[in-house]
C-alpha positions as CSV (number, residue, x, y, z in Angstrom):
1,X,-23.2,-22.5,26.8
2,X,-23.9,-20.0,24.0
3,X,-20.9,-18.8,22.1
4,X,-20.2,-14.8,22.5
5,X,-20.7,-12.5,19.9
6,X,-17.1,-11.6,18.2
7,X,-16.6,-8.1,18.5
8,X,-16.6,-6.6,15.6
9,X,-13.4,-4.5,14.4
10,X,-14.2,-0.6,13.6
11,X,-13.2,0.2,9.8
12,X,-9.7,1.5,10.0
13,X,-7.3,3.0,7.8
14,X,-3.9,2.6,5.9
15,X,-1.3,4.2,4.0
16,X,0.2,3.6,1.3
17,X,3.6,5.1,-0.3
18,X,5.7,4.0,-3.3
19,X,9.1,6.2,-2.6
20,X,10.4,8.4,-5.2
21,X,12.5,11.6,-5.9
22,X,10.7,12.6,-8.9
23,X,7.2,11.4,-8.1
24,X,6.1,10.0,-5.0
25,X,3.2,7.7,-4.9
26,X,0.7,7.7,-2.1
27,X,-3.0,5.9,-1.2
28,X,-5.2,5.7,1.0
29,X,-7.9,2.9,1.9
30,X,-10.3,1.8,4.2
31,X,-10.6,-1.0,6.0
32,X,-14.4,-2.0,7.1
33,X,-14.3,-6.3,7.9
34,X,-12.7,-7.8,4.9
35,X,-14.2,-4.8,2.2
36,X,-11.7,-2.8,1.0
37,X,-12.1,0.8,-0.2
38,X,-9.3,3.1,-2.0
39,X,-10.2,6.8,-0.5
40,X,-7.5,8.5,-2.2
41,X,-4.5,8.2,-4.0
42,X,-2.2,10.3,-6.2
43,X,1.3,11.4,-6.6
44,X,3.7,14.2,-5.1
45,X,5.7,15.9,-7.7
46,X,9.2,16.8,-7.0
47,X,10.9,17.3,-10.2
48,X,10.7,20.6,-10.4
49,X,11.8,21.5,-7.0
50,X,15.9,22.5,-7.4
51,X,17.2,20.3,-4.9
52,X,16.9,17.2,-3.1
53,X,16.8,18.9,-0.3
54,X,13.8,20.5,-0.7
55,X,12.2,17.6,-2.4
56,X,13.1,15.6,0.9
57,X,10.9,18.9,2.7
58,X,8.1,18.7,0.1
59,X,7.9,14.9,1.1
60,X,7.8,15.2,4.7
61,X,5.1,17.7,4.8
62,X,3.4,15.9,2.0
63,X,3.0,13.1,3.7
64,X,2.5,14.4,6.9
65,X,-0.7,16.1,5.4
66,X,-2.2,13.3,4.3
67,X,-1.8,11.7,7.2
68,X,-3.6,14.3,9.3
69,X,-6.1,14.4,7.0
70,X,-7.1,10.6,6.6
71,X,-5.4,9.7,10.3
72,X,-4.2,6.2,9.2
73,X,-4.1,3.7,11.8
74,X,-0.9,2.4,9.7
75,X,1.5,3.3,6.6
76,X,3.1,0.2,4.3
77,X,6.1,1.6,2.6
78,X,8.0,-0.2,-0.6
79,X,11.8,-0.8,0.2
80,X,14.0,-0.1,-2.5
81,X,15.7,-2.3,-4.7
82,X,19.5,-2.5,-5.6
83,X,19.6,-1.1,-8.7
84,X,23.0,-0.1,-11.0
85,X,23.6,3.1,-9.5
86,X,24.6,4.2,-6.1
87,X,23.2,7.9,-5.6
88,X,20.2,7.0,-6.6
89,X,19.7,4.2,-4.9
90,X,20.8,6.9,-1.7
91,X,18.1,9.7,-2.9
92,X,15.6,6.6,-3.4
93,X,16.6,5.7,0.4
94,X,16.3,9.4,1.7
95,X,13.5,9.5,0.5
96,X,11.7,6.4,2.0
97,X,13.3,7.8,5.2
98,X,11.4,11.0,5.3
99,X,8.6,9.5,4.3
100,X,9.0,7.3,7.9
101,X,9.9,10.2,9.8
102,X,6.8,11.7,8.7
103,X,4.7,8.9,9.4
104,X,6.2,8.6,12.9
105,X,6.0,11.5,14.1
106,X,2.7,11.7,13.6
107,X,2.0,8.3,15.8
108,X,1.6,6.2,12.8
109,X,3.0,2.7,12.9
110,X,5.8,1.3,10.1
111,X,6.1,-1.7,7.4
112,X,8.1,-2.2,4.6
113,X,7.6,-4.4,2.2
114,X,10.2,-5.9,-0.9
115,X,8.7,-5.0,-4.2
116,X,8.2,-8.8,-5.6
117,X,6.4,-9.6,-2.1
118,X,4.0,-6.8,-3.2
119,X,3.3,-8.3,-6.5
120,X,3.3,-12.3,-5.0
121,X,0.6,-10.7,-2.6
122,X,-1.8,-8.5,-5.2
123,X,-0.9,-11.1,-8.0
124,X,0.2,-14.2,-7.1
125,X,3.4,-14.0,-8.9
126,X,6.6,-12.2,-7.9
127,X,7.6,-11.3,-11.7
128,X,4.6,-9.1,-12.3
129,X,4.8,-6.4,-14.4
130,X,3.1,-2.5,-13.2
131,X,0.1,-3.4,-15.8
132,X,-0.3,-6.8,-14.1
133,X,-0.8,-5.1,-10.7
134,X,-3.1,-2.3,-12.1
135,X,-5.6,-4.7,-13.3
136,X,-5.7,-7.1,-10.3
137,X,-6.4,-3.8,-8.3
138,X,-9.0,-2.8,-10.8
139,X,-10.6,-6.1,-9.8
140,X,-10.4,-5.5,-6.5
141,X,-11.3,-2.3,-6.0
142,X,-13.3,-1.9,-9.0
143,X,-12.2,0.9,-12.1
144,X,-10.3,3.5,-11.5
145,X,-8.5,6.1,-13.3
146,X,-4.6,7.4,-12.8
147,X,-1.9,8.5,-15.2
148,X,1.0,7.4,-12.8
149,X,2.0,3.8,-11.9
150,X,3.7,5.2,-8.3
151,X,0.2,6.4,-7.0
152,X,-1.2,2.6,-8.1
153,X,2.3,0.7,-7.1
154,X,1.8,2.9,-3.4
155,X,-2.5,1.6,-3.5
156,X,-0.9,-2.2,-4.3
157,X,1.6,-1.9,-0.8
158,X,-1.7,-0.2,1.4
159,X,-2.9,-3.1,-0.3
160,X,-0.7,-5.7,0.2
161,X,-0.1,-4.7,3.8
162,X,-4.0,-5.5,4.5
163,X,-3.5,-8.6,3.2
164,X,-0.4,-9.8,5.1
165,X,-1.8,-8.8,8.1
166,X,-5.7,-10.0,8.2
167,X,-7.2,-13.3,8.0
168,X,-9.8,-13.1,5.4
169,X,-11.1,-17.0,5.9
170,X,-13.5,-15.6,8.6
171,X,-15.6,-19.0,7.9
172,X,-12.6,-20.9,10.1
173,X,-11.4,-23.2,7.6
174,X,-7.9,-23.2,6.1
175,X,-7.2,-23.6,2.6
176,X,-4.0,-24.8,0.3
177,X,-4.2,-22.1,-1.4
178,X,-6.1,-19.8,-3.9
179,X,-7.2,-22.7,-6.0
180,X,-8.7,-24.4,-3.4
181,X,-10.0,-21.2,-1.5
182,X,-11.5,-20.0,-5.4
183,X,-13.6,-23.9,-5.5
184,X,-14.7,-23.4,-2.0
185,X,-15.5,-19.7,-2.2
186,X,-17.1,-19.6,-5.7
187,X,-19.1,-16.6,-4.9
188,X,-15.9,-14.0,-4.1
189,X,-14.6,-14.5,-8.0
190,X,-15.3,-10.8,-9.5
């Protein structure tokens, strides 16, 4: 009996957002099989808006912008951290709320991910500095220019969220892990 054809999955799109009250970061990529291009990706400035409140506004409709323009089939969000002060870490949270609202109310679907699970997945190691990230992107997604580390920290968690959530072994086999997958995959090594 002849095995079926596996259907194969339309490119897609995600999201990306690194929360912030002074600069948001945002990207976009698409999805096509197990290639991975960044579309867009760039920060929303809210420093010079008076009030959080209005920063909160600017985010929402930010966001929600982006999202009509690209129409994401999903958005990956960074949690924040427990850091040393309080209101911040409240504005910090506010703000990764709006962001949400904004992406649900436009039908998009939600994850979060913990900053040192971002950097474990783009990286392999949880302790990764910004720089580290950048230049595993670069890699993956080839050069690319940006004065802000939220717009590339907000491209590593679209990123990250493709990973956790696809199987790229499509030859079947399992591996131990990246060593093993590098020797038995010698022609994916940029």
């Amino acid at each position: 009996m002849a095995k079926a054809p596996s259907a194969k999955i339309a490119p897609y799109r995600l999201l990306g957002v690194d929360p912030g009250t002074t600069l948001l970061g945002f990207a976009i990529i698409e999805i096509d099989g197990t290639k991975l291009r960044m579309l867009e990706m760039g920060v929303i400035h809210l420093s010079k808006l008076p009030s959080h409140e209005e920063r909160l506004q600017r985010i929402f409709e930010r966001i929600t912008q982006v999202i009509s323009i690209h129409k994401p089939r999903e958005m990956a969000i960074e949690a924040p951290f427990y850091g040393k002060n309080a209101q911040s870490m409240l504005k910090l949270g506010r703000a990764q709320g709006v962001a949400i609202a904004a992406a649900m109310t436009s039908g998009v679907s939600i994850q979060e991910y913990a900053p040192r699970k971002i950097k474990q997945s783009i990286t392999g190691n949880g302790n990764a500095s910004k720089e580290q990230v950048a230049a595993m992107l670069s890699s993956i997604y080839g050069e690319f220019t940006s004065k802000y580390l939220d717009a590339t920290d907000a491209l590593a968690v679209a990123t990250c969220h493709f990973y956790q959530n696809s199987n790229l072994s499509t030859d079947g086999k399992s591996y131990s892990g990246w060593d093993s997958f590098l020797k038995n995959n010698p022609s994916r090594i940029r």
